[in-house]
N, C-alpha and C positions, 0 to 999 in steps of 0.2 A: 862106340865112337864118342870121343871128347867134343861138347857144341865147340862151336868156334865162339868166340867173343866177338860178334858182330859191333857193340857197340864201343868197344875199345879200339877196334880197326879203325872206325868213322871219327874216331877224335885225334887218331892220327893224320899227320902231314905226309901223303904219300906221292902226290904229284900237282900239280898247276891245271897239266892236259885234261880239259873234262870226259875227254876218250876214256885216259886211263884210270878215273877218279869212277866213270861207267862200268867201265868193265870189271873192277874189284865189288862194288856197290852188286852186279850180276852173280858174281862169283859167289860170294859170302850168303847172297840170297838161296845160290841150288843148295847148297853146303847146308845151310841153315832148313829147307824145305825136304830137300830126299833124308836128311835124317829124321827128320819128325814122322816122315809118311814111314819111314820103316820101321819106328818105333813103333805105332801106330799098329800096322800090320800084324807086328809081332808080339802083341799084345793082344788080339782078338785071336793070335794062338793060326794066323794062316800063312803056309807058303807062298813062295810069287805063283807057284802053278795054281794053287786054290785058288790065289786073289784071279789069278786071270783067268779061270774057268766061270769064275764067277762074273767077270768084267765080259766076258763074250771074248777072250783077247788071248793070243800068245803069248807064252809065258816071257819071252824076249822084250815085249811091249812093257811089260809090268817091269822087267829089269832095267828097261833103256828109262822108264820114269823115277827109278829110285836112283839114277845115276847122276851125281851132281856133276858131271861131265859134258850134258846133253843139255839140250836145249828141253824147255817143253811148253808145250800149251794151254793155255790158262785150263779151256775146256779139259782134258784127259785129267789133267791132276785134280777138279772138282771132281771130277766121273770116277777116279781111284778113290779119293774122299769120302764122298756119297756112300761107295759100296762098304764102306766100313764106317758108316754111322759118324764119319764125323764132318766138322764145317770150317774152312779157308775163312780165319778175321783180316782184315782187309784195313789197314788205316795211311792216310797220305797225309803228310808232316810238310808245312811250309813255315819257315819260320819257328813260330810261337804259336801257329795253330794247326790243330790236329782232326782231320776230316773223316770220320770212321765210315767205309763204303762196302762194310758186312749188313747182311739182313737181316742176322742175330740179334734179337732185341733183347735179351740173355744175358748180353754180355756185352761188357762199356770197353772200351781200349781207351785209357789215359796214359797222358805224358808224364813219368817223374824223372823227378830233379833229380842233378846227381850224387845229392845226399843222401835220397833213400838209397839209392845201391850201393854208397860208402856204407850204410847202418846195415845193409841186408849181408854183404861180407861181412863186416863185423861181427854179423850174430851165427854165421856159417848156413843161412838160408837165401833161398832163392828171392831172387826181388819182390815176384807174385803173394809169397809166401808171406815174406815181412807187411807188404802191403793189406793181404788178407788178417794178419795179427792185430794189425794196427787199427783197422776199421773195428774188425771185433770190439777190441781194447777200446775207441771211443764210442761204443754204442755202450758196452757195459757202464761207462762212467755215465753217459746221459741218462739213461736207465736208473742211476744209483743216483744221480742231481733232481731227478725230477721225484722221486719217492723222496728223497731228507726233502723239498720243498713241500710236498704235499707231508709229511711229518711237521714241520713244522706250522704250517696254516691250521693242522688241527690240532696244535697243542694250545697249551694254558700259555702261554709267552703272552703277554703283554700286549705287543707290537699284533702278532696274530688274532688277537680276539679281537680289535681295532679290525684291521683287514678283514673279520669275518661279517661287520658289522655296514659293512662297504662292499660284500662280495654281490648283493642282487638275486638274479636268480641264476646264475653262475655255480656251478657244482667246484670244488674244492680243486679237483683236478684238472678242468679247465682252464683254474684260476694260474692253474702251474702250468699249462704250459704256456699260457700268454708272459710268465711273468719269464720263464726260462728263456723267452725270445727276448723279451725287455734285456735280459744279462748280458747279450750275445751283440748289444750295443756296441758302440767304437769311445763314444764320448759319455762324461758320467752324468752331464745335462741332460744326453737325450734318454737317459735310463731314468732318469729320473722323472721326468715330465709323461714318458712313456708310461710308469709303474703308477701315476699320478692317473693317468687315462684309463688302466687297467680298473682301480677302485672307487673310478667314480661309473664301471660297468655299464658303461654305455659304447667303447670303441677299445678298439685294440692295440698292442701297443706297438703294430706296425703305421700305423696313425699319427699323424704329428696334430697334436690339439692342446694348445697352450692357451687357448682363454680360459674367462671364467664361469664357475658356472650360481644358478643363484640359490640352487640349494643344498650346495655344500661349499663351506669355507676354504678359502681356495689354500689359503697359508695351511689351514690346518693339516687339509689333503696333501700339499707340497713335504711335509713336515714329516707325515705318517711314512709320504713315499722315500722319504732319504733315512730313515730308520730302518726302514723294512730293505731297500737297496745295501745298508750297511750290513746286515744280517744273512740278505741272499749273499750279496757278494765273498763273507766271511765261508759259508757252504762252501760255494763256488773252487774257491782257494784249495778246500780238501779234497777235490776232486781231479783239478787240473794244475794245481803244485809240482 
């Protein structure tokens, strides 16, 4: 059975009546829920008579639940669930915010826009799918941003043997991830005074601390940080270009 496009229905204009704005919202729901349970089923390789020998139930019972025709009960369709090892996510959508009422800590239900599903056809994948790609794709690039930063603190560059002279007792790779949050800044001030905070290794640079201090010159330090900002930032570019 082809899903329905539940969500192309809901951005149609189909009535005013909130009756009959209801009862399509119901509809699309069985549609969308007995096709999953039968996929479901038939994928763990059982009839409705095994599912219902198994369920304590007639095999009628197990049909009138796969039927998006029928009403059903929250209870029985867990209870059909259950017996097949799997779990009902659950999320209520008002607005612009999204209330997830599964017990599943496993698994997040987010809202996307409707450009990730324009890019998810585009790419002939399912929306979960692209989503899942996409996460992958920015954990490799973080991954790949915070190794060239830790390359570079440990090289001969100029700018980094300054920065190592200023790290404390701070290990190399600490130093990168405080500074990879510095990047992740909005404004290029607060990166700066941030990365300024980072090398004088006393606060971090979720920290706002813009005095001065009396044993390191404060220009000098401002100086170092907008070099070294110029240099992450330069990374940064090859990563997220």
């Amino acid at each position: 059975m082809k899903k329905p496009n539940f969500q192309a229905w809901l951005q149609q204009k189909v009535s005013d009546e909130p009756e009959v704005i209801l009862a399509g919202k119901l509809e699309y729901l069985r549609l969308y829920l007995t096709d999953a349970m039968r996929e479901i089923r038939n994928k763990a390789g059982l009839t409705q008579a095994q599912l219902a020998e198994k369920l304590g139930v007639k095999q009628a019972a197990v049909s009138k639940l796969e039927s998006a025709l029928k009403e059903h009960e929250l209870e029985s369709v867990l209870h059909y669930l259950h017996a097949l090892g799997a779990d009902l996510l659950v999320a209520v959508k008002q607005g612009d915010d999204l209330y997830q009422a599964s017990d599943n800590e496993g698994v997040l239900l987010v809202d996307v826009p409707d450009v990730v599903a324009k890019k998810a056809l585009a790419a002939n994948i399912s929306v979960r799918e692209y989503v899942r790609v996409a996460i992958e794709k920015f954990s490799s690039e973080n991954d790949g941003l915070r190794t060239a930063l830790v390359k570079l603190l440990e090289s001969d560059d100029s700018v980094a043997v300054k920065v190592r002279e200023h790290l404390g007792s701070s290990t190399i790779q600490e130093i990168a991830v405080e500074l990879e949050k510095c990047l992740s800044l909005s404004e290029e001030e607060d990166r700066i005074f941030a990365m300024k905070n980072v090398l004088t290794a006393n606060v971090t640079c979720g920290e706002s601390n813009r005095g001065t201090s009396d044993d390191i010159d404060e220009i000098e330090l401002l100086d170092l940080a907008e070099e070294l900002l110029n240099k992450l930032a330069d990374i940064r570019n090859l990563y997220y270009s």
